[in-house]
C-alpha positions in Angstrom: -12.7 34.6 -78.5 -14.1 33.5 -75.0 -17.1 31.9 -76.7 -15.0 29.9 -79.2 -12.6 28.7 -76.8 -15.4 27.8 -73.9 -17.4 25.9 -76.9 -14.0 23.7 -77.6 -14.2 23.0 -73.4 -17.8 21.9 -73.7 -16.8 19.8 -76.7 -13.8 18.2 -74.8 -16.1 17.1 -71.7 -17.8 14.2 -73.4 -14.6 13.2 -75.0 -13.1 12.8 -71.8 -15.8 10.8 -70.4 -15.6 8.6 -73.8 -12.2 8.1 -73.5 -12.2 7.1 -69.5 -14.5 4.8 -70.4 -12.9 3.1 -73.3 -9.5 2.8 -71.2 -11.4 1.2 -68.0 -13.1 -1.5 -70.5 -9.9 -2.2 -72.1 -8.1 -2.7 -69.1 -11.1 -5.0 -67.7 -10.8 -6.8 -70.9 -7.6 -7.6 -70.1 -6.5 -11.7 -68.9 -5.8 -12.0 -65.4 -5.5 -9.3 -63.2 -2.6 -8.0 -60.2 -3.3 -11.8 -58.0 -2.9 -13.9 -61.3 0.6 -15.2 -62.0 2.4 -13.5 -58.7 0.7 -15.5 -56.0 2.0 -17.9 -53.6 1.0 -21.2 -55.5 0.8 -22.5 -51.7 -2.5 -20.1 -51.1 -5.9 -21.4 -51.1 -7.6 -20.5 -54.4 -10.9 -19.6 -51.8 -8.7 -17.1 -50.6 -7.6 -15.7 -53.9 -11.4 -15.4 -54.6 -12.2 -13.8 -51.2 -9.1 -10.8 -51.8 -10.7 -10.3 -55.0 -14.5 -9.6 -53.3 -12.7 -8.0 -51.2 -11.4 -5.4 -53.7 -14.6 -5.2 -55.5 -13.1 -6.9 -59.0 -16.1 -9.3 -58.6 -18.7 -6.5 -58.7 -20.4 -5.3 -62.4 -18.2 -3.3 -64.2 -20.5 -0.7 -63.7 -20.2 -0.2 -60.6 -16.4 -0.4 -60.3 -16.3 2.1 -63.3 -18.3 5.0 -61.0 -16.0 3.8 -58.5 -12.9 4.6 -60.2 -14.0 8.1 -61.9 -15.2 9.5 -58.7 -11.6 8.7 -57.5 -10.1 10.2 -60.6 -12.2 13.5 -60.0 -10.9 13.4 -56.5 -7.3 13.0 -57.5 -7.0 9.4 -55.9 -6.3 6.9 -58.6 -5.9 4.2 -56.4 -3.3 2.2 -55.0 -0.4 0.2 -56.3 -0.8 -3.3 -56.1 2.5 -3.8 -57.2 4.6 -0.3 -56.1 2.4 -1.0 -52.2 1.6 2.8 -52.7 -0.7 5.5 -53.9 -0.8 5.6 -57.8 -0.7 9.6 -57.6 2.8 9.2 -56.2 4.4 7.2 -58.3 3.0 8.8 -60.9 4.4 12.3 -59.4 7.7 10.4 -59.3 7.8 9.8 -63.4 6.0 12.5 -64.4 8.5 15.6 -64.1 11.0 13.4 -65.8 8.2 12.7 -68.8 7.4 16.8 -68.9 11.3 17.9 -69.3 12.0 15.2 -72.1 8.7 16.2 -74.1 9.6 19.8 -73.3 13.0 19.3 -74.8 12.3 16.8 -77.4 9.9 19.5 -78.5 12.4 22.5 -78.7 14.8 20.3 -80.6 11.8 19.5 -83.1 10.7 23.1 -84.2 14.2 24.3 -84.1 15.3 21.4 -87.0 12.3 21.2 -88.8 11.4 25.2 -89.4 14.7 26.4 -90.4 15.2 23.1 -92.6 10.5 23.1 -94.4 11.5 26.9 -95.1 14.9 26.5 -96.9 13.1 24.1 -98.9 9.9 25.5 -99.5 11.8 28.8 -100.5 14.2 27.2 -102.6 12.1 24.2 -103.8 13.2 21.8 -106.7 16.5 22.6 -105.5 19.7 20.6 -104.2 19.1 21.7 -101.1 15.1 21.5 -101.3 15.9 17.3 -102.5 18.5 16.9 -99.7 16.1 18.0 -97.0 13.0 16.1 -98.6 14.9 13.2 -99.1 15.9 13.6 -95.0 12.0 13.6 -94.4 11.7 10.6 -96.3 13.7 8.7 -94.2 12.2 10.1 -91.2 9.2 9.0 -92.3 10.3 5.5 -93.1 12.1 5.0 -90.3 10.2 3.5 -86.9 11.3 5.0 -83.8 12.3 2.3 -82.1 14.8 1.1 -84.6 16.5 4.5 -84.9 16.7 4.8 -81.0 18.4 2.0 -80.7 20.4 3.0 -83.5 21.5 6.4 -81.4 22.1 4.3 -78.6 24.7 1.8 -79.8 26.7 4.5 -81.8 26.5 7.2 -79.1 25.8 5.2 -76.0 28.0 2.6 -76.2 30.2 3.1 -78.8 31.4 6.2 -78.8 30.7 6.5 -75.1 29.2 10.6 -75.5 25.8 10.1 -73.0 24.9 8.2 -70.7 22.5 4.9 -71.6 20.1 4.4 -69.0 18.9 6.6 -65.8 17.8 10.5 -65.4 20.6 11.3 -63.4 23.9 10.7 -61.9 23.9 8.8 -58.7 24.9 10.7 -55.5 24.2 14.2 -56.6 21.9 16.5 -54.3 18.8 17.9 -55.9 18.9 21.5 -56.5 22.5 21.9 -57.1 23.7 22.6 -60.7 25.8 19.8 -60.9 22.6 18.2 -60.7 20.4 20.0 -63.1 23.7 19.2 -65.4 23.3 15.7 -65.3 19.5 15.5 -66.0 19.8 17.7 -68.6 23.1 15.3 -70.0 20.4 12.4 -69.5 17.6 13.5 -71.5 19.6 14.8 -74.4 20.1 11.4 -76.5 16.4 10.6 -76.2 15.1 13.7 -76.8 17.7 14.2 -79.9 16.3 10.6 -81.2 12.5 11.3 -81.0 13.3 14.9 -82.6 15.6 13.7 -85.6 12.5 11.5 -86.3 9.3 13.4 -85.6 10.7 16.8 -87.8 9.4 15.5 -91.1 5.9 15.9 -90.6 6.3 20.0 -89.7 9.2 20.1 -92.4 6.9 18.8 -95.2 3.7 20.5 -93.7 6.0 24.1 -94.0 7.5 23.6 -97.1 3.9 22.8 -99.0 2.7 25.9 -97.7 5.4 28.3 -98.8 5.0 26.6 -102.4 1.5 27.0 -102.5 1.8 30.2 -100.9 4.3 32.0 -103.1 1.7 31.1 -106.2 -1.4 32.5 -104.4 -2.9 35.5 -106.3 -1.9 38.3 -103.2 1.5 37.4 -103.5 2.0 38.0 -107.4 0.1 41.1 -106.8 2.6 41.8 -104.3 5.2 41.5 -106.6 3.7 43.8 -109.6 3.6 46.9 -107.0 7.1 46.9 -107.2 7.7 45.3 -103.7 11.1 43.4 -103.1 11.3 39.7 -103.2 12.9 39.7 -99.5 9.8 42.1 -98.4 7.3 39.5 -100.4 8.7 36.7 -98.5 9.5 38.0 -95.1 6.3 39.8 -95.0 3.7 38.0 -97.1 5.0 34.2 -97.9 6.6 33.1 -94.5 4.2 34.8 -92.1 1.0 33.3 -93.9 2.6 29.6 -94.1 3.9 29.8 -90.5 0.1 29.9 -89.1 -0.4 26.4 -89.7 2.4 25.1 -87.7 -0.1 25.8 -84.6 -2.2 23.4 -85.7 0.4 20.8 -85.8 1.5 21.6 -82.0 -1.7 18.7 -80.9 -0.3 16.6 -82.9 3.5 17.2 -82.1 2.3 16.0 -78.1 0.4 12.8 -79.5 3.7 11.9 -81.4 5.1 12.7 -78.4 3.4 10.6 -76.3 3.5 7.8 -78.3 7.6 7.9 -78.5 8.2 8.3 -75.3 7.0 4.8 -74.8 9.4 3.3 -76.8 12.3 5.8 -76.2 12.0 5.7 -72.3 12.1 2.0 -72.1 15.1 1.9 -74.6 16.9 4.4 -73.2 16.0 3.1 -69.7 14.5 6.9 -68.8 12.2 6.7 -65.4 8.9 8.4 -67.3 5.2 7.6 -67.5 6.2 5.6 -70.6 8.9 3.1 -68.6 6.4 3.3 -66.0 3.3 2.0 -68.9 5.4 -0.6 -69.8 6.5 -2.1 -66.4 3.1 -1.7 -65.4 1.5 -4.1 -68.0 4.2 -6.3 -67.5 3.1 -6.4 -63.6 -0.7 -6.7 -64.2 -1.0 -3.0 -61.9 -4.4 -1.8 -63.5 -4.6 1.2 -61.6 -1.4 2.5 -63.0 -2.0 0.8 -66.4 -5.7 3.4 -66.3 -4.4 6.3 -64.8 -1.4 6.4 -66.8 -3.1 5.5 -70.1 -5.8 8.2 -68.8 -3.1 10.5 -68.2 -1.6 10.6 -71.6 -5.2 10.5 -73.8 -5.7 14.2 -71.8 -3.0 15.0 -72.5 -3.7 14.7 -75.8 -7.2 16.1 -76.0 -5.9 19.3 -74.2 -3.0 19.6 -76.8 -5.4 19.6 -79.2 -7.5 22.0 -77.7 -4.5 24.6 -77.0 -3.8 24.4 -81.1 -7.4 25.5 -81.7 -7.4 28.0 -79.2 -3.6 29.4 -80.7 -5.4 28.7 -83.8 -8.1 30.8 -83.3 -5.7 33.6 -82.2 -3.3 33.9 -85.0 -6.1 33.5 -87.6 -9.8 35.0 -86.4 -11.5 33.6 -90.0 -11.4 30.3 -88.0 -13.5 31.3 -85.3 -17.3 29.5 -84.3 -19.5 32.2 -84.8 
Protein backbone atom coordinates (compact mmCIF):
# COMPACT_ATOMS: atom_id res chain seq x y z
CA UNK A 1 0.00 0.00 0.00
CA UNK A 2 2.89 2.50 1.12
CA UNK A 3 4.75 1.80 -2.17
CA UNK A 4 1.72 2.33 -4.39
CA UNK A 5 0.60 5.43 -2.80
CA UNK A 6 4.39 7.02 -2.45
CA UNK A 7 4.75 5.98 -6.35
CA UNK A 8 1.41 8.24 -7.05
CA UNK A 9 3.45 11.20 -4.86
CA UNK A 10 6.55 10.83 -7.09
CA UNK A 11 4.26 10.84 -10.11
CA UNK A 12 2.38 14.03 -8.88
CA UNK A 13 5.88 16.10 -8.37
CA UNK A 14 6.50 16.78 -12.01
CA UNK A 15 2.92 17.47 -12.66
CA UNK A 16 3.09 20.12 -10.27
CA UNK A 17 6.05 21.61 -11.65
CA UNK A 18 4.26 21.28 -15.26
CA UNK A 19 1.42 22.82 -14.19
CA UNK A 20 3.17 25.97 -12.28
CA UNK A 21 4.76 26.47 -15.20
CA UNK A 22 2.05 26.49 -17.70
CA UNK A 23 -0.09 28.88 -15.30
CA UNK A 24 3.05 31.52 -14.98
CA UNK A 25 3.39 31.52 -18.97
CA UNK A 26 -0.19 32.01 -19.39
CA UNK A 27 -0.45 34.66 -17.12
CA UNK A 28 2.76 36.33 -18.76
CA UNK A 29 1.02 35.90 -21.95
CA UNK A 30 -1.51 37.92 -20.86
CA UNK A 31 -2.00 41.92 -22.45
CA UNK A 32 -1.04 44.48 -20.15
CA UNK A 33 -0.22 43.90 -16.74
CA UNK A 34 -1.41 45.62 -12.92
CA UNK A 35 0.12 49.49 -14.27
CA UNK A 36 -1.80 49.29 -17.66
CA UNK A 37 -5.27 50.85 -17.79
CA UNK A 38 -5.33 52.05 -13.89
CA UNK A 39 -2.57 54.70 -14.01
CA UNK A 40 -2.73 58.27 -13.57
CA UNK A 41 -2.73 59.31 -17.43
CA UNK A 42 -0.88 62.51 -15.84
CA UNK A 43 2.35 60.09 -15.02
CA UNK A 44 5.38 60.05 -17.06
CA UNK A 45 5.43 56.93 -19.21
CA UNK A 46 9.52 56.88 -18.07
CA UNK A 47 8.15 56.39 -14.83
CA UNK A 48 5.77 53.70 -15.65
CA UNK A 49 8.80 51.88 -17.20
CA UNK A 50 11.11 52.52 -14.19
CA UNK A 51 8.09 50.84 -11.52
CA UNK A 52 8.08 48.08 -13.90
CA UNK A 53 12.24 47.50 -13.58
CA UNK A 54 11.59 48.09 -10.55
CA UNK A 55 9.38 45.03 -9.97
CA UNK A 56 11.46 42.87 -12.15
CA UNK A 57 8.45 42.44 -15.05
CA UNK A 58 11.24 43.63 -17.46
CA UNK A 59 13.62 40.72 -16.49
CA UNK A 60 13.49 37.08 -18.72
CA UNK A 61 10.71 35.19 -17.84
CA UNK A 62 13.00 32.86 -16.56
CA UNK A 63 14.18 34.47 -14.04
CA UNK A 64 10.91 35.88 -12.70
CA UNK A 65 9.57 32.24 -12.98
CA UNK A 66 12.42 30.92 -10.17
CA UNK A 67 11.51 33.96 -8.53
CA UNK A 68 8.02 33.23 -8.07
CA UNK A 69 8.26 29.31 -7.22
CA UNK A 70 10.78 29.86 -4.60
CA UNK A 71 8.14 32.17 -3.08
CA UNK A 72 5.38 29.67 -3.63
CA UNK A 73 7.60 26.93 -1.68
CA UNK A 74 8.00 29.49 1.00
CA UNK A 75 4.40 30.19 1.29
CA UNK A 76 4.75 34.00 0.06
CA UNK A 77 2.81 34.36 -3.15
CA UNK A 78 3.46 37.89 -3.40
CA UNK A 79 1.69 40.92 -2.92
CA UNK A 80 -1.49 42.48 -4.09
CA UNK A 81 -1.05 45.10 -6.42
CA UNK A 82 -4.58 45.81 -6.31
CA UNK A 83 -5.87 44.44 -2.51
CA UNK A 84 -2.11 46.70 -1.24
CA UNK A 85 -1.56 43.33 0.74
CA UNK A 86 0.03 39.90 0.97
CA UNK A 87 -1.71 37.42 -1.58
CA UNK A 88 -1.67 34.66 1.21
CA UNK A 89 -4.08 36.83 3.11
CA UNK A 90 -6.57 37.50 0.98
CA UNK A 91 -6.48 34.27 -0.18
CA UNK A 92 -6.98 33.04 3.61
CA UNK A 93 -9.84 35.44 3.62
CA UNK A 94 -11.78 33.47 0.54
CA UNK A 95 -10.63 30.32 1.01
CA UNK A 96 -12.67 28.92 4.22
CA UNK A 97 -15.66 30.30 2.42
CA UNK A 98 -14.60 28.18 -0.94
CA UNK A 99 -13.87 24.79 1.44
CA UNK A 100 -17.49 24.92 3.29
CA UNK A 101 -19.39 25.46 -0.12
CA UNK A 102 -17.32 22.56 -1.92
CA UNK A 103 -17.75 20.60 1.31
CA UNK A 104 -21.46 21.08 1.21
CA UNK A 105 -22.00 21.13 -2.40
CA UNK A 106 -20.33 17.77 -2.18
CA UNK A 107 -22.60 16.10 0.56
CA UNK A 108 -25.61 17.32 -1.29
CA UNK A 109 -24.16 15.55 -4.54
CA UNK A 110 -23.60 11.92 -3.21
CA UNK A 111 -26.67 12.10 -1.19
CA UNK A 112 -29.05 12.77 -4.60
CA UNK A 113 -27.19 11.01 -7.00
CA UNK A 114 -26.54 7.38 -5.00
CA UNK A 115 -29.89 6.92 -3.73
CA UNK A 116 -31.40 8.17 -7.19
CA UNK A 117 -28.05 5.72 -9.98
CA UNK A 118 -29.23 2.73 -7.56
CA UNK A 119 -33.00 2.94 -7.84
CA UNK A 120 -32.40 2.97 -11.42
CA UNK A 121 -29.73 0.68 -11.95
CA UNK A 122 -31.86 -1.80 -9.78
CA UNK A 123 -35.00 -1.16 -11.35
CA UNK A 124 -33.73 -0.36 -14.90
CA UNK A 125 -36.06 0.00 -18.01
CA UNK A 126 -38.45 1.10 -15.50
CA UNK A 127 -40.77 4.37 -14.91
CA UNK A 128 -38.80 5.21 -12.41
CA UNK A 129 -35.30 4.09 -14.00
CA UNK A 130 -36.60 6.74 -17.35
CA UNK A 131 -37.75 9.45 -14.89
CA UNK A 132 -34.29 9.49 -13.19
CA UNK A 133 -32.29 9.10 -16.60
CA UNK A 134 -34.30 11.48 -18.17
CA UNK A 135 -33.36 13.95 -14.86
CA UNK A 136 -29.58 13.21 -15.85
CA UNK A 137 -30.19 14.15 -19.19
CA UNK A 138 -31.10 17.48 -18.35
CA UNK A 139 -28.34 17.80 -15.99
CA UNK A 140 -26.15 17.10 -18.52
CA UNK A 141 -27.56 19.50 -20.97
CA UNK A 142 -27.99 22.09 -18.87
CA UNK A 143 -24.75 24.67 -18.27
CA UNK A 144 -24.23 25.75 -14.84
CA UNK A 145 -24.51 29.10 -15.25
CA UNK A 146 -27.87 29.16 -16.76
CA UNK A 147 -29.43 26.99 -14.12
CA UNK A 148 -27.88 29.14 -11.29
CA UNK A 149 -29.27 31.98 -12.37
CA UNK A 150 -32.34 30.07 -12.83
CA UNK A 151 -32.23 29.11 -8.79
CA UNK A 152 -31.57 32.50 -8.18
CA UNK A 153 -34.53 34.45 -9.70
CA UNK A 154 -37.16 31.83 -8.55
CA UNK A 155 -35.63 31.34 -5.02
CA UNK A 156 -33.71 34.52 -4.56
CA UNK A 157 -35.79 36.94 -5.65
CA UNK A 158 -38.95 35.71 -6.31
CA UNK A 159 -39.87 33.71 -3.74
CA UNK A 160 -37.61 35.52 -1.36
CA UNK A 161 -36.34 31.82 0.53
CA UNK A 162 -32.26 32.72 0.68
CA UNK A 163 -30.36 35.23 0.62
CA UNK A 164 -28.75 36.42 -3.02
CA UNK A 165 -25.45 37.67 -2.42
CA UNK A 166 -22.90 37.59 0.69
CA UNK A 167 -21.60 34.64 3.12
CA UNK A 168 -23.24 36.08 6.05
CA UNK A 169 -25.44 38.36 7.72
CA UNK A 170 -24.07 41.71 8.49
CA UNK A 171 -23.44 42.55 12.29
CA UNK A 172 -23.26 39.06 13.68
CA UNK A 173 -20.12 38.06 15.82
CA UNK A 174 -18.09 35.11 14.72
CA UNK A 175 -18.35 32.11 16.73
CA UNK A 176 -21.84 32.53 17.85
CA UNK A 177 -24.56 30.22 16.38
CA UNK A 178 -26.55 32.72 15.14
CA UNK A 179 -23.60 33.14 13.11
CA UNK A 180 -22.76 29.68 11.95
CA UNK A 181 -26.73 29.84 11.03
CA UNK A 182 -26.35 32.43 8.61
CA UNK A 183 -23.29 31.04 6.73
CA UNK A 184 -24.73 27.95 6.59
CA UNK A 185 -28.30 29.83 5.23
CA UNK A 186 -25.80 31.52 2.67
CA UNK A 187 -24.13 28.64 1.07
CA UNK A 188 -27.28 26.54 0.74
CA UNK A 189 -28.67 27.91 -2.73
CA UNK A 190 -25.29 27.65 -4.34
CA UNK A 191 -24.29 24.59 -3.08
CA UNK A 192 -28.04 23.16 -3.97
CA UNK A 193 -27.49 24.63 -7.73
CA UNK A 194 -23.99 23.11 -8.33
CA UNK A 195 -25.32 19.67 -6.79
CA UNK A 196 -28.79 19.46 -8.71
CA UNK A 197 -26.36 19.77 -11.81
CA UNK A 198 -23.17 17.86 -11.07
CA UNK A 199 -25.33 14.39 -9.87
CA UNK A 200 -25.66 13.06 -13.32
CA UNK A 201 -22.38 11.94 -13.94
CA UNK A 202 -22.19 9.59 -10.43
CA UNK A 203 -26.06 8.78 -11.14
CA UNK A 204 -25.30 7.39 -14.63
CA UNK A 205 -21.70 6.05 -13.71
CA UNK A 206 -23.78 3.87 -10.62
CA UNK A 207 -26.60 2.81 -12.43
CA UNK A 208 -24.25 1.23 -15.50
CA UNK A 209 -22.55 -0.65 -13.08
CA UNK A 210 -25.39 -2.31 -11.28
CA UNK A 211 -26.74 -3.28 -14.84
CA UNK A 212 -23.63 -4.69 -15.81
CA UNK A 213 -23.10 -6.03 -12.54
CA UNK A 214 -26.32 -7.94 -11.96
CA UNK A 215 -25.40 -9.93 -15.48
CA UNK A 216 -21.78 -10.74 -14.46
CA UNK A 217 -21.24 -14.57 -14.17
CA UNK A 218 -20.66 -14.56 -9.94
CA UNK A 219 -23.84 -12.99 -9.57
CA UNK A 220 -26.09 -15.71 -11.51
CA UNK A 221 -24.08 -18.19 -9.71
CA UNK A 222 -25.10 -16.52 -6.75
CA UNK A 223 -28.51 -16.85 -7.54
CA UNK A 224 -28.46 -20.83 -8.53
CA UNK A 225 -27.16 -21.61 -4.76
CA UNK A 226 -30.35 -20.67 -3.69
CA UNK A 227 -29.36 -17.22 -2.21
CA UNK A 228 -32.15 -14.48 -1.95
CA UNK A 229 -32.42 -11.73 -4.45
CA UNK A 230 -32.14 -9.00 -1.43
CA UNK A 231 -28.88 -11.06 -0.15
CA UNK A 232 -27.57 -11.07 -4.08
CA UNK A 233 -28.04 -7.45 -4.25
CA UNK A 234 -27.18 -6.15 -0.89
CA UNK A 235 -24.21 -8.29 -0.68
CA UNK A 236 -22.91 -8.98 -4.21
CA UNK A 237 -24.49 -6.26 -6.83
CA UNK A 238 -24.40 -2.94 -4.82
CA UNK A 239 -21.15 -3.44 -2.84
CA UNK A 240 -19.16 -4.35 -6.20
CA UNK A 241 -20.77 -1.22 -8.23
CA UNK A 242 -20.23 1.11 -5.25
CA UNK A 243 -16.29 0.77 -5.61
CA UNK A 244 -16.12 2.85 -8.54
CA UNK A 245 -17.76 5.85 -7.14
CA UNK A 246 -14.09 6.45 -5.48
CA UNK A 247 -12.80 7.02 -8.47
CA UNK A 248 -15.18 9.62 -9.39
CA UNK A 249 -14.41 11.63 -6.02
CA UNK A 250 -11.15 13.61 -8.33
CA UNK A 251 -13.34 14.26 -10.58
CA UNK A 252 -16.28 15.49 -8.34
CA UNK A 253 -13.51 18.45 -6.89
CA UNK A 254 -12.47 19.36 -10.58
CA UNK A 255 -16.31 19.87 -11.29
CA UNK A 256 -16.22 21.52 -8.37
CA UNK A 257 -13.72 23.78 -8.94
CA UNK A 258 -14.81 24.70 -12.12
CA UNK A 259 -18.55 25.69 -10.73
CA UNK A 260 -17.65 27.51 -8.14
CA UNK A 261 -16.36 30.10 -10.63
CA UNK A 262 -19.46 30.66 -12.07
CA UNK A 263 -21.74 30.06 -8.94
CA UNK A 264 -19.64 32.36 -6.55
CA UNK A 265 -19.73 35.21 -8.94
CA UNK A 266 -23.61 34.68 -9.56
CA UNK A 267 -24.49 34.22 -6.38
CA UNK A 268 -22.11 37.03 -5.25
CA UNK A 269 -20.33 34.31 -2.65
CA UNK A 270 -16.74 35.85 -1.32
CA UNK A 271 -14.65 32.45 -2.62
CA UNK A 272 -11.39 31.90 -4.57
CA UNK A 273 -13.76 31.75 -7.57
CA UNK A 274 -15.29 35.64 -7.04
CA UNK A 275 -11.83 36.35 -6.03
CA UNK A 276 -10.45 34.65 -9.90
CA UNK A 277 -12.81 36.66 -11.48
CA UNK A 278 -12.22 40.10 -9.85
CA UNK A 279 -8.75 39.45 -10.12
CA UNK A 280 -8.55 39.19 -14.06
CA UNK A 281 -10.79 41.97 -14.20
CA UNK A 282 -8.02 43.98 -12.08
CA UNK A 283 -4.96 42.74 -13.96
CA UNK A 284 -3.54 41.32 -10.09
CA UNK A 285 -1.20 38.51 -11.57
CA UNK A 286 -0.17 37.35 -8.40
CA UNK A 287 -3.57 36.50 -7.29
CA UNK A 288 -4.65 35.47 -10.91
CA UNK A 289 -1.27 32.60 -10.35
CA UNK A 290 -1.70 31.62 -6.99
CA UNK A 291 -5.25 31.22 -7.17
CA UNK A 292 -5.21 29.43 -10.55
CA UNK A 293 -2.21 27.42 -8.84
CA UNK A 294 -4.32 26.88 -5.96
CA UNK A 295 -7.16 25.14 -7.63
CA UNK A 296 -4.98 22.93 -10.34
CA UNK A 297 -3.51 21.22 -6.80
CA UNK A 298 -6.21 20.92 -5.75
CA UNK A 299 -7.15 19.03 -8.37
CA UNK A 300 -4.03 16.86 -8.78
CA UNK A 301 -4.35 15.92 -5.03
CA UNK A 302 -8.08 14.98 -5.49
CA UNK A 303 -7.03 12.83 -7.91
CA UNK A 304 -4.46 11.29 -6.04
CA UNK A 305 -6.73 10.68 -2.82
CA UNK A 306 -9.25 8.61 -5.39
CA UNK A 307 -6.32 6.36 -6.33
CA UNK A 308 -5.08 5.97 -3.00
CA UNK A 309 -9.15 5.13 -1.76
CA UNK A 310 -9.01 3.29 -4.88
CA UNK A 311 -6.22 1.23 -4.02
CA UNK A 312 -7.85 0.51 -0.57
CA UNK A 313 -11.29 -0.71 -1.45
CA UNK A 314 -10.02 -2.78 -4.36
CA UNK A 315 -6.14 -4.23 -3.84
CA UNK A 316 -6.27 -5.88 -7.73
CA UNK A 317 -5.51 -2.18 -8.66
CA UNK A 318 -2.41 -1.89 -6.95
CA UNK A 319 1.46 -1.03 -8.80
CA UNK A 320 3.22 -4.02 -8.05
Amino acid sequence: MWKFSLRRILIMIPQLFALSLLIFILAKMMPGDALSGKIDPNIDPARIEELREEMGWNDPWHEQYARWVGGVVKGDFGQSFRFKMPVTEIIGQRIVNSFWLSLVTLILTYLIAIPLGITSGRFNDTLRDHLITGYSYIGFATPLFIFALVMLWVFGFQLQWFPTSGSVAPGLEPGTFDYVASKLYHLLLPAFSMALIQTYSTIQYLRNEIVDTKQRDFIITARAKGASETRVYNNHILRNSLLPIAAFFGYEITLLIGGSIFVENIFGYPGMGQLLVESITLRDYSVVTATTLLFGVASVLGALLSDIILSIIDPRIRIK
